[in-house]
C-alpha positions as CSV (number, residue, x, y, z in Angstrom):
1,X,-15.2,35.6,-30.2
2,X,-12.9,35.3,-27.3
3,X,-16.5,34.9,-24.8
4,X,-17.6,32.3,-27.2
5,X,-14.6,30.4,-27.2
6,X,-14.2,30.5,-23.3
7,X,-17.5,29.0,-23.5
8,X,-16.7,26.3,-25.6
9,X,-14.0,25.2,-23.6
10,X,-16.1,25.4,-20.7
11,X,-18.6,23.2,-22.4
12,X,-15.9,21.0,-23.4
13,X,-14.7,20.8,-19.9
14,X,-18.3,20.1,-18.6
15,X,-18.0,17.5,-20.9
16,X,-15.6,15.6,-20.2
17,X,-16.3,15.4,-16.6
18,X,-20.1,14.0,-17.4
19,X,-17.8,11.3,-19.1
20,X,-15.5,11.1,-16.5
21,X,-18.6,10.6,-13.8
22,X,-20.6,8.1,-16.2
23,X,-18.2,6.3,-16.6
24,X,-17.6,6.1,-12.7
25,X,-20.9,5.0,-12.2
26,X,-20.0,1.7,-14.7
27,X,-17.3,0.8,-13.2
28,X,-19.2,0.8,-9.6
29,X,-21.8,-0.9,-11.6
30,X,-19.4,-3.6,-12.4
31,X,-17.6,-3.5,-9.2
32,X,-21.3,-4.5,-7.1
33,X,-21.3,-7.5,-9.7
34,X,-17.7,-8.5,-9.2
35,X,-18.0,-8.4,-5.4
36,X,-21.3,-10.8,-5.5
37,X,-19.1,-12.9,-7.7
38,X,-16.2,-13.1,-5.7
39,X,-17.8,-13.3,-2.2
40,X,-19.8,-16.8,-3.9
41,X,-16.4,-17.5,-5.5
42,X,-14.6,-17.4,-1.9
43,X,-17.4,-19.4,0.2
44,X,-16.8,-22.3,-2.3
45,X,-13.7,-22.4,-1.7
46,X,-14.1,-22.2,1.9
47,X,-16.5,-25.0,1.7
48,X,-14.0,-27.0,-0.1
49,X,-11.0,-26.2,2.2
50,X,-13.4,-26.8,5.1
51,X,-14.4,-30.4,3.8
52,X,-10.4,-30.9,2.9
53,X,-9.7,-29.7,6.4
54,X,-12.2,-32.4,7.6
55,X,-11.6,-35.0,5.8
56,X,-7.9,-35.2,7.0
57,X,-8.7,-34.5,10.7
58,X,-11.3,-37.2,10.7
59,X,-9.1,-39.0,8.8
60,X,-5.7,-38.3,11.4
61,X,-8.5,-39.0,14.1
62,X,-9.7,-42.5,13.0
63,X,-5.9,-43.5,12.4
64,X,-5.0,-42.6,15.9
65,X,-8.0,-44.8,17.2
66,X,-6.9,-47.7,15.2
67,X,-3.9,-47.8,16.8
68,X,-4.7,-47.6,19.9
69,X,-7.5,-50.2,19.0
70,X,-4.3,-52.2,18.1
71,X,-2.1,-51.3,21.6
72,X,-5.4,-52.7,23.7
73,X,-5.8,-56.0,21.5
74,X,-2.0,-56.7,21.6
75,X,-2.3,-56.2,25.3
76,X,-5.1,-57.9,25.5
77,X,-3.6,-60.9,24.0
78,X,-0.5,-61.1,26.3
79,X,-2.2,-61.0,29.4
80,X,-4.2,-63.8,28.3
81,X,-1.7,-66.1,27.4
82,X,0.3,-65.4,30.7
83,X,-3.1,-65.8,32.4
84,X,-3.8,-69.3,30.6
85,X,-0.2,-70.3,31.1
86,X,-0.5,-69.4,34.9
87,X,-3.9,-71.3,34.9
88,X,-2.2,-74.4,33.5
89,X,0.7,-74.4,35.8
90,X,-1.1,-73.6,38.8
91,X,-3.3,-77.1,37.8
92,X,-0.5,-78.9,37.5
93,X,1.0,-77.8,40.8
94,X,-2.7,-79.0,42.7
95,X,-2.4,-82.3,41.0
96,X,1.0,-82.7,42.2
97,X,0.1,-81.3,46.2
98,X,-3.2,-83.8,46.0
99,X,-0.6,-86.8,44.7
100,X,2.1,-85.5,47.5
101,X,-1.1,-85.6,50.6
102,X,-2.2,-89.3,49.1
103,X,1.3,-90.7,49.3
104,X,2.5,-89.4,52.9
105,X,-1.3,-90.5,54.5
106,X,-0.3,-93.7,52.6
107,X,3.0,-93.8,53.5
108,X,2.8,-92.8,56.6
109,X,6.5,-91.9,56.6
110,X,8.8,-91.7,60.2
111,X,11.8,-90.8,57.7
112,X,13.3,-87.6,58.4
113,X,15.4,-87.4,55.3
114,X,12.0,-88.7,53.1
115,X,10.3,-85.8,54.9
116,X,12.8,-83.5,54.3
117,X,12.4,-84.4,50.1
118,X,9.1,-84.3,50.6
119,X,9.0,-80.6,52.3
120,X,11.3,-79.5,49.7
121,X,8.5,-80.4,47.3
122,X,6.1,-78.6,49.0
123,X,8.4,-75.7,48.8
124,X,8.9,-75.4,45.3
125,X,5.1,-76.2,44.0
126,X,3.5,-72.7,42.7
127,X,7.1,-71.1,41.3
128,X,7.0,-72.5,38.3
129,X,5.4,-69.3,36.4
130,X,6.7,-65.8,38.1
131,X,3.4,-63.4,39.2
132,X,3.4,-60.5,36.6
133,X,1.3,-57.7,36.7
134,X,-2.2,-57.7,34.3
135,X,-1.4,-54.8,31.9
136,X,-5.1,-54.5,30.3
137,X,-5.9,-53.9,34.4
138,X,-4.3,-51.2,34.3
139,X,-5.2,-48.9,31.2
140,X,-6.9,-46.0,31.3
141,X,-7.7,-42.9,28.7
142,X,-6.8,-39.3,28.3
143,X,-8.3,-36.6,26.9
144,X,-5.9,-33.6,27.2
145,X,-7.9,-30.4,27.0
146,X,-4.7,-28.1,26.5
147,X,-4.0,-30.0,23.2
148,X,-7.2,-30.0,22.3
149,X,-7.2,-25.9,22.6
150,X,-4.1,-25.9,20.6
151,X,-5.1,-27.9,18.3
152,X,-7.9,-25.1,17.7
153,X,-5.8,-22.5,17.3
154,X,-4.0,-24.6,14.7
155,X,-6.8,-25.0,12.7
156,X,-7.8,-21.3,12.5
157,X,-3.7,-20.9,11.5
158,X,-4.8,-23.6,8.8
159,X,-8.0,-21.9,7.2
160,X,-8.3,-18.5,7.0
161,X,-9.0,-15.0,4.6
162,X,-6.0,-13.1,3.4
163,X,-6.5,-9.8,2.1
164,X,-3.8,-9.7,-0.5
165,X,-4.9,-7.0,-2.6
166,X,-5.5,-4.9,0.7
167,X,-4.3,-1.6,-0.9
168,X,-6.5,0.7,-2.9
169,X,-6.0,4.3,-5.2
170,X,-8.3,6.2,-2.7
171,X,-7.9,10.0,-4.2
172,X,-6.7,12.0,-7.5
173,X,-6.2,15.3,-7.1
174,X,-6.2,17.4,-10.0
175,X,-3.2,20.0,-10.3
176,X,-2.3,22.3,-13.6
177,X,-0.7,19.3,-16.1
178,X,-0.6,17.2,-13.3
179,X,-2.4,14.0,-11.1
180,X,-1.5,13.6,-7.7
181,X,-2.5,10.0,-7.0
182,X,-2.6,8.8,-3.5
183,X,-3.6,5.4,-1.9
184,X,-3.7,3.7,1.1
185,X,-4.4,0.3,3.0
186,X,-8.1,-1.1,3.5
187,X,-9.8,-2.8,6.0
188,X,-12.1,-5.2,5.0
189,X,-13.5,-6.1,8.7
190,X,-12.8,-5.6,12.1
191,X,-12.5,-9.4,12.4
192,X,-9.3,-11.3,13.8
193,X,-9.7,-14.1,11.3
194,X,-9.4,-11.7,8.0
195,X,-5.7,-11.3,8.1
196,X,-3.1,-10.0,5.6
197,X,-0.4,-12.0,4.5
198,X,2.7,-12.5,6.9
199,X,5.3,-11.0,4.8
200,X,7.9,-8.3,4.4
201,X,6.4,-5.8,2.8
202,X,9.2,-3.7,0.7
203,X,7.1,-1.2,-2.0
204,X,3.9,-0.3,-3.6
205,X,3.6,-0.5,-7.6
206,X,1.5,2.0,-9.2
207,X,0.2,1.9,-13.3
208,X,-1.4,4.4,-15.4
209,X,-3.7,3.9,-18.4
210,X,-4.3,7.0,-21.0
211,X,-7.4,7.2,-22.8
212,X,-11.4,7.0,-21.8
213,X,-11.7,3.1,-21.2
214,X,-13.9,1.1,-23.7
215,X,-15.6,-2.4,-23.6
216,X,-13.6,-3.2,-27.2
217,X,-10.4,-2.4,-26.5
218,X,-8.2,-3.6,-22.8
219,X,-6.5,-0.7,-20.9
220,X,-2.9,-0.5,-21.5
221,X,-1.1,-0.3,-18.4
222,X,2.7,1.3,-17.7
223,X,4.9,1.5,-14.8
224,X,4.9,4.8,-13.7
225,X,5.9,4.7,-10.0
226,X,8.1,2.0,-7.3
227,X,9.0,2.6,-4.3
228,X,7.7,2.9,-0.3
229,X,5.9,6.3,-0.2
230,X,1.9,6.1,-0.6
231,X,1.7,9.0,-3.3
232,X,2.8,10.0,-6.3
233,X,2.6,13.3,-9.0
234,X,1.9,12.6,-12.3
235,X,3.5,15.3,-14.1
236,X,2.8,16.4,-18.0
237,X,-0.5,15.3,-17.5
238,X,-2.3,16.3,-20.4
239,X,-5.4,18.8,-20.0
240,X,-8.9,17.2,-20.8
241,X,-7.4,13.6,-21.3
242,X,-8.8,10.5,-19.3
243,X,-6.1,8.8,-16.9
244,X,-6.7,5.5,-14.7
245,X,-4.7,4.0,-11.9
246,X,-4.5,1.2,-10.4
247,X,-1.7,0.4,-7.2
248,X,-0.5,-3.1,-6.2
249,X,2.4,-4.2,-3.3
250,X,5.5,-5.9,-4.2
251,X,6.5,-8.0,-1.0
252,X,9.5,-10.6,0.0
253,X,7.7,-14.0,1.6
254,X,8.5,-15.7,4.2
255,X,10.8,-17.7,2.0
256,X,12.4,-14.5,0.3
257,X,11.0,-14.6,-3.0
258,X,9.5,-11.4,-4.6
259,X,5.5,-11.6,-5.0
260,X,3.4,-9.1,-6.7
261,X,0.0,-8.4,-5.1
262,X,-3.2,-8.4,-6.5
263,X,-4.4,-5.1,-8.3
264,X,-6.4,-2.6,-6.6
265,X,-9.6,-1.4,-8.2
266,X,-9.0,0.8,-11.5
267,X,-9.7,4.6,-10.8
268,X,-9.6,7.1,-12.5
269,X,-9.2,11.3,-13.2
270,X,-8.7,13.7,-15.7
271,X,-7.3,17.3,-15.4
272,X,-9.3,20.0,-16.9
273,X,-6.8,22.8,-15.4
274,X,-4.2,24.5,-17.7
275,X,-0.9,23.3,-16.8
276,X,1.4,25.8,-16.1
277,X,3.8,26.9,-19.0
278,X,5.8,29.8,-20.5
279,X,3.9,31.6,-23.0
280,X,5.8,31.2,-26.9
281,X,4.6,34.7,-27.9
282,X,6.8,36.4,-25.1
283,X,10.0,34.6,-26.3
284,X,10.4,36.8,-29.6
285,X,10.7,40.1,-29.7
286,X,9.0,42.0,-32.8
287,X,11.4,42.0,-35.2
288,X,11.6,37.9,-34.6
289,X,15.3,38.2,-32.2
290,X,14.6,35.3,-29.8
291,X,15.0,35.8,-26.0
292,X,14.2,33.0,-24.6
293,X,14.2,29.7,-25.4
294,X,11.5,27.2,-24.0
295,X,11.8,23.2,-23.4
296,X,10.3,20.1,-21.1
297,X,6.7,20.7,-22.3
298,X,7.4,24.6,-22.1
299,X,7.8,24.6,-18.6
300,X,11.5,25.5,-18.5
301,X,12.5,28.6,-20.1
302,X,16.1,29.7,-20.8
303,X,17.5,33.3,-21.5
304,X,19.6,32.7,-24.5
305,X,20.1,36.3,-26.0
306,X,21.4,39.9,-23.7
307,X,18.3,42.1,-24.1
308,X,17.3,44.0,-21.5
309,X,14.7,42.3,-18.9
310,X,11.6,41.8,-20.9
311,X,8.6,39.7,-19.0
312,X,8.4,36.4,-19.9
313,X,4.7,35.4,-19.0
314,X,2.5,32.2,-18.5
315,X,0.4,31.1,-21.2
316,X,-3.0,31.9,-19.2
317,X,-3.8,32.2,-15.4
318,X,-3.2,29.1,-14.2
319,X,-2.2,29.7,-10.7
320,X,-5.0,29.2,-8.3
321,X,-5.1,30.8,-4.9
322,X,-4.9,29.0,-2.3
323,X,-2.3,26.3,-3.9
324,X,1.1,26.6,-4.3
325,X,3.7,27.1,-7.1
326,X,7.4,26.2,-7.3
327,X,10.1,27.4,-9.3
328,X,13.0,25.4,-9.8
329,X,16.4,27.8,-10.6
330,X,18.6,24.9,-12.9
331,X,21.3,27.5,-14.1
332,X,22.5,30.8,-13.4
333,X,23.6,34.3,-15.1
334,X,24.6,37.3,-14.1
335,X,22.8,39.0,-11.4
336,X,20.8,42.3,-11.7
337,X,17.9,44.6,-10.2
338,X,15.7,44.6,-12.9
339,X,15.7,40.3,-12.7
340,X,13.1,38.5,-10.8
341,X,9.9,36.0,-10.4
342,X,6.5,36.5,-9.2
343,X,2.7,37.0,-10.2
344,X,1.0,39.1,-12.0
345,X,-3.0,40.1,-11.5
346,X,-3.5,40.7,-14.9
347,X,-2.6,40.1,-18.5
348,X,-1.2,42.9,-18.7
349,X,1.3,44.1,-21.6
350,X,4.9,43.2,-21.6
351,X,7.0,45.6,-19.5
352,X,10.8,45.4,-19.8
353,X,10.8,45.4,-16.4
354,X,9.3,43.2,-13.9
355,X,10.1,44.3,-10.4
356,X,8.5,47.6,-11.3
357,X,5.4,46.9,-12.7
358,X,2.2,47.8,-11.2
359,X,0.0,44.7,-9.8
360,X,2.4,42.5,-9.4
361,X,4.2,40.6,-6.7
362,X,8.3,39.9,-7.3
363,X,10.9,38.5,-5.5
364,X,14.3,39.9,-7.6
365,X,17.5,37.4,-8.1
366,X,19.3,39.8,-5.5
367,X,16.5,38.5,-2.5
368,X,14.7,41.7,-2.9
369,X,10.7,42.1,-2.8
370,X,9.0,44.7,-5.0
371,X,5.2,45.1,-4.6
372,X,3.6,46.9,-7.6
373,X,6.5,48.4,-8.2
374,X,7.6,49.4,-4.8
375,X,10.6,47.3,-2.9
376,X,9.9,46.1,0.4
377,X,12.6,46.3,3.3
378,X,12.4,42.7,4.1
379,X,14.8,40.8,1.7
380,X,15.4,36.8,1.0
381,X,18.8,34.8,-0.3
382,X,19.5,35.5,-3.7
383,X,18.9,33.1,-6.3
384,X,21.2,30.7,-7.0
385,X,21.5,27.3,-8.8
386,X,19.0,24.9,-7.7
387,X,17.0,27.7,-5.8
388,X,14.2,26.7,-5.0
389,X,11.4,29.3,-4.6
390,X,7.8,28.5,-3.6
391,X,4.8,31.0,-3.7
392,X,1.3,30.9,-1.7
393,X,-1.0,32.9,-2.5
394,X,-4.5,33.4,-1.0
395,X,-7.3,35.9,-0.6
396,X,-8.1,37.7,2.8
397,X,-12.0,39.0,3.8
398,X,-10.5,42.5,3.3
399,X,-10.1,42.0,-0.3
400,X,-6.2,42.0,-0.1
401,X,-3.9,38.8,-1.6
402,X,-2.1,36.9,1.3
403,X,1.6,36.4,-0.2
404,X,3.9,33.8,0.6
405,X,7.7,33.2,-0.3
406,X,9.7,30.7,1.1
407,X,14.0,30.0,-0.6
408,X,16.2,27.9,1.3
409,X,14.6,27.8,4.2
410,X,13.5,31.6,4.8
411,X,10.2,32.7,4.4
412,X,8.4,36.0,4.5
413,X,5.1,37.2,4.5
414,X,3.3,39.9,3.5
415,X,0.1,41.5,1.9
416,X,-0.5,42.3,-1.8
417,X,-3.1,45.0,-2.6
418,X,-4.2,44.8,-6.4
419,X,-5.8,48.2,-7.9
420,X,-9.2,48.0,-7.1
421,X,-9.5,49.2,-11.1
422,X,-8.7,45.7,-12.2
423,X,-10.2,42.2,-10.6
424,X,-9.4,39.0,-10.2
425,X,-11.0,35.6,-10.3
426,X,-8.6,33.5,-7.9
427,X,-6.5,33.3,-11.3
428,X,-3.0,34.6,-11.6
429,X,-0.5,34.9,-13.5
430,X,3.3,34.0,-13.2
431,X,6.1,35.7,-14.9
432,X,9.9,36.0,-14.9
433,X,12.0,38.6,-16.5
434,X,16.1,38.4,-16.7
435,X,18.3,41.1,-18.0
436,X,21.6,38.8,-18.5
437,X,21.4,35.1,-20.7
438,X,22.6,32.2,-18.9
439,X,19.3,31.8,-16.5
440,X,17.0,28.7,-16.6
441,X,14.0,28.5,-15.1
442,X,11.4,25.9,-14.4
443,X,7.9,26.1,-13.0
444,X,5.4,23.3,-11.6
């Protein structure tokens, strides 16, 4: 029964991910369509801008040449009028020299002081209009090269791309009962006209969805994440459900408002690993006396009653080698021996006491390290309120388990041999076991 029921989960797991893929495959369906879409979308606007952006340069353009039309006709006009009123005057002043030559051959004058008049005359014909220079002579044009290059640059300032939804969910990592999302910037093109927006940037934002997505219903998005860092860990993720994500920036302008980005591309995950939790079963002994008491989704247990130190186990193996597992000491109790935390190969039955019991790996509230039962010389800190105590585990080519423990900054090493009677599938199982009540643990 137990085989068949693995396999069913199994099935059921299988499942899910053929879901999970499927619908993948849709949603790149639809995101080929809505890039098409949105790449004819952008030229038209482009074209538009373009035929703004020329409209008001040729428009700027032909302004400018009218008034400088204007500046040469007004020109224009002045000089000729000095030039006719010149012309006129300079007439006038021949008629009068040809009148003065007629009277003195008629004359014949001997006078001096009659000559002297008449000199005088001679003198003053031709100042009657002052010689000014011929402005319209004197123009010429300009065309300034340097303001013609700056007015280039200017109009690449003026039309350009702007990636404002640059930012994208680019991986989501399945943990026991949890999603680690994490996203980053994209680059569209290596091109220097595709820029992003000249802001301050201050923080990403970062949504989740529950539930496979349908055509009938919209996704329901909630906050689940602010601030600068790139990644996030979705806890109490729930095993075979359907998440999706989607990550934006929040961003100050230049004028020091508060803009939200566009939306990145909806991804999404689902966990099909167990999360890790206390098992209910080890929390009672036989005749119903509770020991421990279990809250936060079972993932914090508490000693509540002064038995000795039975093993409180996880639910199944949900450690994986190769990852790593932290326990998070939130309250203390009296210190003893036969206390401690660790693995255990097997599902093996419930010994009162955990630093002695065969296949397993335990590091005891004291900072002492018992290897199937044995205690090692090295020692750690003891465990203390808000200890934390993180375990790596992996598998070496000589068959042997690889063990890590690192507490407040110390860390040893060493090398775990399980009986070669009993095997393991990269699965273990966790355990605690406290003597005294008082002690809280949790585990993620």
């Amino acid at each position: 029964m137990e085989t068949n029921k693995n396999t069913l989960d199994f099935i059921e797991r299988c499942e899910n991910r053929l879901s999970l893929l499927n619908n993948k495959l849709q949603d790149t369906y639809k995101s080929l369509q809505d890039v098409q879409e949105a790449s004819t979308k952008i030229k038209t606007t482009l074209m538009q801008q373009a035929s703004q952006l020329k409209e008001t340069i040729c428009k700027i353009v032909d302004q400018n040449m009218e008034n400088l039309h204007e500046n040469v006709d007004i020109t224009k006009q002045r000089d000729e009028e000095y030039l006719k009123d010149l012309d006129e005057n300079l007439l006038k002043d021949i008629e009068k020299l040809k009148h003065m030559m007629e009277e003195a051959q008629s004359l014949r004058c001997t006078n001096p002081t009659v000559l002297e008049t008449m000199n005088q005359a001679l003198t003053d014909l031709g100042r009657g209009v002052p010689e000014l220079p011929v402005v319209s002579l004197s123009f010429s044009t300009k065309f300034d090269e340097l303001a013609l290059s700056q007015i280039n640059e200017k109009i690449k300032d003026v039309l350009q791309l702007s990636m404002t939804g640059a930012v994208q969910v680019v991986e989501c990592l399945e943990r026991p009962g949890s999603i680690i999302i994490k996203w980053d910037e994209q680059q569209s093109c290596d091109s220097e006209s595709v820029t992003t927006d000249a802001s301050v940037f201050t923080e990403y934002i970062l949504q989740a969805s529950k539930g496979k997505p349908s055509d009938e219903e919209p996704m329901l998005f909630n906050t689940i994440y602010e601030g600068e860092d790139m990644q996030y860990t979705m806890n109490f993720a729930e095993p075979n459900e359907f998440y999706s994500f989607r990550v934006c920036h929040y961003y100050t302008n230049s004028s020091g408002v508060g803009v939200v980005g566009a939306w990145s591309m909806t991804k999404q995950a689902v966990t099909t690993l167990t999360p890790h939790v206390w098992r209910c079963e080890d929390c009672v002994t036989e005749s119903g006396l509770q020991l421990y008491q279990l809250s936060n989704k079972a993932r914090t247990a508490t000693k509540v009653f002064p038995e000795s130190s039975r093993i409180l186990r996880s639910k199944s193996s949900s450690y994986t080698l190769g990852q790593t597992l932290t326990f998070w000491i939130e309250e203390t109790g009296e210190s003893s021996i036969k206390d401690g935390i660790g693995f255990i190969a097997l599902d093996q039955q419930a010994y009162k006491q955990l630093t002695l019991l065969p296949n397993a790996a335990v590091l005891n509230t004291q900072g002492a390290i018992f290897v199937n039962g044995l205690q090692m010389v090295t020692k750690l800190p003891a465990l203390k309120k808000n200890s934390i105590i993180i375990f790596h585990v992996s598998k070496e080519k000589s068959g042997k388990l690889r063990v890590t423990i690192s507490i407040d900054n110390k860390e040893v090493t060493f090398d775990w041999t399980v009986s070669s009677t009993n095997e393991i599938n990269d699965k273990l199982f966790f355990a605690s076991g406290f003597e005294h009540t008082g002690w809280q643990v949790s585990v993620g």
